[in-house]
C-alpha positions in Angstrom: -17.9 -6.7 20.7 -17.0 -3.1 21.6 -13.5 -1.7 19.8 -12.0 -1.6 23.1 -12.2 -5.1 23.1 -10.6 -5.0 19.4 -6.5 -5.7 18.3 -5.2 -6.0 14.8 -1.7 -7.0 14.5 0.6 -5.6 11.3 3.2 -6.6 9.9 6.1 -4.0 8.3 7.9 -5.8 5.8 11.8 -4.4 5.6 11.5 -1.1 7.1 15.2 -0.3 7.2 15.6 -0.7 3.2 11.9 0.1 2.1 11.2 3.3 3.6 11.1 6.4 1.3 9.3 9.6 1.4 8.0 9.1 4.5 6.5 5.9 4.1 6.9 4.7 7.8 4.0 8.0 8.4 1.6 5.3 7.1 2.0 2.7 10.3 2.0 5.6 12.4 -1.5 6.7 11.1 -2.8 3.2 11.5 -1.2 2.6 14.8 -2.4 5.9 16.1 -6.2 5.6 14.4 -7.0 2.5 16.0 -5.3 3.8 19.3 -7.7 6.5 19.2 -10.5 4.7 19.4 -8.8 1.8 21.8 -8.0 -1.0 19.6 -5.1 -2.7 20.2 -2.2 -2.9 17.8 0.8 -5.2 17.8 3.7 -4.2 15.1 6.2 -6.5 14.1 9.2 -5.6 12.2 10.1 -8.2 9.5 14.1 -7.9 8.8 15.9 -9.5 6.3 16.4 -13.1 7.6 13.0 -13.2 9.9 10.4 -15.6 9.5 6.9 -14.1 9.1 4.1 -15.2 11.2 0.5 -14.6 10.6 -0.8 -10.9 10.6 -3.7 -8.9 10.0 -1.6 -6.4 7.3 1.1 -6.3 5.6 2.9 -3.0 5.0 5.8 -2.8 2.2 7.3 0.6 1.5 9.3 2.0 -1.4 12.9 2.4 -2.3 15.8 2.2 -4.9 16.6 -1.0 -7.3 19.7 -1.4 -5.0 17.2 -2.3 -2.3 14.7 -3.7 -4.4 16.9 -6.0 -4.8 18.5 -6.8 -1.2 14.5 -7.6 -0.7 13.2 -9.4 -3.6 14.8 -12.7 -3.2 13.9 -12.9 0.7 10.5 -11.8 -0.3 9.9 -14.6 -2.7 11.2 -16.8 -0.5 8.0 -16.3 1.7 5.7 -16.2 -1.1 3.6 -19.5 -0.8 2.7 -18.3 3.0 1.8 -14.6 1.8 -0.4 -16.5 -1.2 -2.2 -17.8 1.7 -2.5 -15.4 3.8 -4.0 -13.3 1.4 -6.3 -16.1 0.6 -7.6 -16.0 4.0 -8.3 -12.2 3.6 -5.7 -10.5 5.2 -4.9 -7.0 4.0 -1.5 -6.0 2.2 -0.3 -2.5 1.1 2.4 -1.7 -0.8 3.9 1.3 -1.4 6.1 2.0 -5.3 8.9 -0.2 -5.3 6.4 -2.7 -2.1 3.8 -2.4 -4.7 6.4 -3.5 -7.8 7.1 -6.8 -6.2 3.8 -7.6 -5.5 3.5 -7.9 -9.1 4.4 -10.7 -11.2 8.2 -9.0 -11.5 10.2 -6.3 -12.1 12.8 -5.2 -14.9 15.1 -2.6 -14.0 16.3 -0.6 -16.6 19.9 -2.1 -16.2 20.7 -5.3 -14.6 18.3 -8.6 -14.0 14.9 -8.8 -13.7 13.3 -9.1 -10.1 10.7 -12.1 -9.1 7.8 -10.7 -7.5 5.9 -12.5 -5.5 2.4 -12.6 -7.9 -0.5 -11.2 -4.9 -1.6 -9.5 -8.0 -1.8 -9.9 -12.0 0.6 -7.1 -12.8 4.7 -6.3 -14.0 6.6 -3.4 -13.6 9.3 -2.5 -16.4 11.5 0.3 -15.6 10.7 3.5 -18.1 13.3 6.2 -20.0 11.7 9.2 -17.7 11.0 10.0 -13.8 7.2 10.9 -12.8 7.3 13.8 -10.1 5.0 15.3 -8.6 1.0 15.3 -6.8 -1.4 13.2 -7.7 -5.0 13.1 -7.3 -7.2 9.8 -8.4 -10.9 8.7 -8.1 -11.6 5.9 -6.9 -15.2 3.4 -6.8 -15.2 2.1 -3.6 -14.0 5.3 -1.3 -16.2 8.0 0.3 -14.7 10.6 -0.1 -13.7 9.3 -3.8 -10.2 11.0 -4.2 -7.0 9.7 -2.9 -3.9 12.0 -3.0 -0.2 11.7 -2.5 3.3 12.3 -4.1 4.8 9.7 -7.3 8.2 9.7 -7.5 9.0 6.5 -9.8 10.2 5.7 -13.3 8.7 1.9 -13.2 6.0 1.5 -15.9 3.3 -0.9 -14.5 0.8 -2.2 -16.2 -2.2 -4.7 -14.5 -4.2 -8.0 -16.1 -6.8 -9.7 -15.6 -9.0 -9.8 -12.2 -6.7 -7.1 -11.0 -8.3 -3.5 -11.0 -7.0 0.2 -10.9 -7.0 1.6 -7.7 -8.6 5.0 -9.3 -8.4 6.7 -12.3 -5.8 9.6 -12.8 -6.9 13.3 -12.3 -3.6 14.6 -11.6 -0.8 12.9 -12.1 1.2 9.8 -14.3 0.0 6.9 -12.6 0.5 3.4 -13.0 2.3 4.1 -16.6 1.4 8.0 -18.1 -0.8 5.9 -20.8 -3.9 4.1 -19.8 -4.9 7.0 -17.3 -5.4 4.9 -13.8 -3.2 4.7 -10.7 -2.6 2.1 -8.5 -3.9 -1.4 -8.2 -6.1 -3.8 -5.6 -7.1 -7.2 -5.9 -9.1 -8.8 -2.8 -7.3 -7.5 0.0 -4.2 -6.2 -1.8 -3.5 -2.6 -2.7 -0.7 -1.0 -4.5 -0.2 2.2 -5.6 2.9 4.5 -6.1 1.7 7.4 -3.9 4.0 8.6 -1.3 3.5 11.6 1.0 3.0 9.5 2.8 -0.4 8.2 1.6 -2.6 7.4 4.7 -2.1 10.4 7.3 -3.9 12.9 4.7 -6.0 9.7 3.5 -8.2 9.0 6.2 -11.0 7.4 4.9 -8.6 5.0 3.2 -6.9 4.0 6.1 -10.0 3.4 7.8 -10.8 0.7 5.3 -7.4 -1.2 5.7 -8.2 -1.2 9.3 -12.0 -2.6 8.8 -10.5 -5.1 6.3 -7.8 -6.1 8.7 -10.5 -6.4 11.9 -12.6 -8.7 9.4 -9.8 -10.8 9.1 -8.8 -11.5 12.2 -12.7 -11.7 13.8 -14.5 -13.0 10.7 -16.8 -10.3 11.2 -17.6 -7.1 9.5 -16.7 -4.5 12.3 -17.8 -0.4 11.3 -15.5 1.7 13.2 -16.4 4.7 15.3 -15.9 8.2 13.9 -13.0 10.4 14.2 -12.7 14.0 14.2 -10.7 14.0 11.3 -10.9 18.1 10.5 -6.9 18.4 10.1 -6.8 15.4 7.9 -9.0 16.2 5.0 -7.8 19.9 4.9 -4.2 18.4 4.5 -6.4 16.3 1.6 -8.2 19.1 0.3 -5.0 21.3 0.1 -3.2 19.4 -2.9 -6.8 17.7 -4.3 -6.7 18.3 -8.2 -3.3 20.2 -7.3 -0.4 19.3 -10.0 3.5 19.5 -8.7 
């Protein structure tokens, strides 16, 4: 099977209330990376109200409680088929206040607390102070290790069980300023709270979503071709190790 022979289909859960900080720049870079090299994408916009069919990936982005919360309920609503979905390997990322409800729930700092929809063994409580600025992490499973991007978040998340750090902390707050990691993944899942956005300066990363996303859908493990990715990792290089 030759990768123009290749699609992946995606999923972007509530784009017009969770899309901060340049979030939608990470289905642009997986759109346009699998373009490049002739694979077939199909994007479908989940609004409030949709169903969701079966997809490849899942996207989430970030934004404030007020949306958080216009989302959570509908989200939850489609939990049991997401549960399975991910159970069949398919690939979710979400993105700060994305990755929050893919936790167990969140508490704001004022108001109720907001079901999450459990892909993962983690909570979110909202913290007294903001975390600005770049972070780097290292990761265990990346080549190259680092991942780098932009937190902007005052949610304190903390992760359980069979659920793992996405990387430890080089620069940066993280998951919670305490326990020194950033970010979380369990089978397919990831969450972190890096903006930027993440993937266009993360290449190698989203390289792996798409891999993860082809092995879904094909049932097969499917190595990509290499890009030229020169522009890329200087943009990755230029704030690796860099504080705000």
């Amino acid at each position: 099977m030759t990768e123009k022979d290749l699609k992946i289909s995606i999923a972007h859960l509530y784009p017009k209330l969770l899309n901060l900080y340049g979030d939608m720049g990470n289905i642009i870079t997986l759109t346009k990376r699998c373009q490049w090299r002739g694979i077939s994408v199909e994007i479908d916009n989940i609004g409030l109200g949709d169903d969701i069919k079966e997809h490849d990936l899942y996207f989430i982005g970030g934004g404030q409680d007020k949306q958080q919360q216009e989302v959570a309920e509908e989200l939850f609503s489609h939990k049991d088929f997401l549960h399975s979905e991910r159970d069949k390997g398919a690939v979710f990322l979400g993105i700060c206040g994305g990755y929050q409800l893919f936790g167990h729930y969140y508490q704001p700092f004022e108001g109720d607390k907001l079901k999450g929809i459990s892909l993962m063994d983690a909570y979110t409580v909202a913290g007294k102070k903001r975390f600005i600025g770049n972070v780097t992490i290292e990761t265990d499973f990346l080549n190259p290790k680092t991942l780098v991007g932009f937190e902007n978040h005052s949610g304190l998340t903390y992760l359980e069980n069979d659920t793992k750090p996405l990387g430890k902390t080089v620069v940066g707050n993280g998951n919670n300023s305490s326990d020194g990691f950033e970010g979380a993944r369990y089978k397919n899942v990831f969450g972190t709270y890096l903006h930027g956005s993440l993937l266009p300066k993360n290449p190698h990363f989203a390289d792996l979503l798409i891999e993860l996303a082809l092995e879904k859908r094909y049932g097969e493990k499917i190595k990509l071709e290499k890009l030229n990715d020169e522009f890329e990792y200087n943009a990755h290089k230029s704030v690796t190790g860099k504080a705000y």
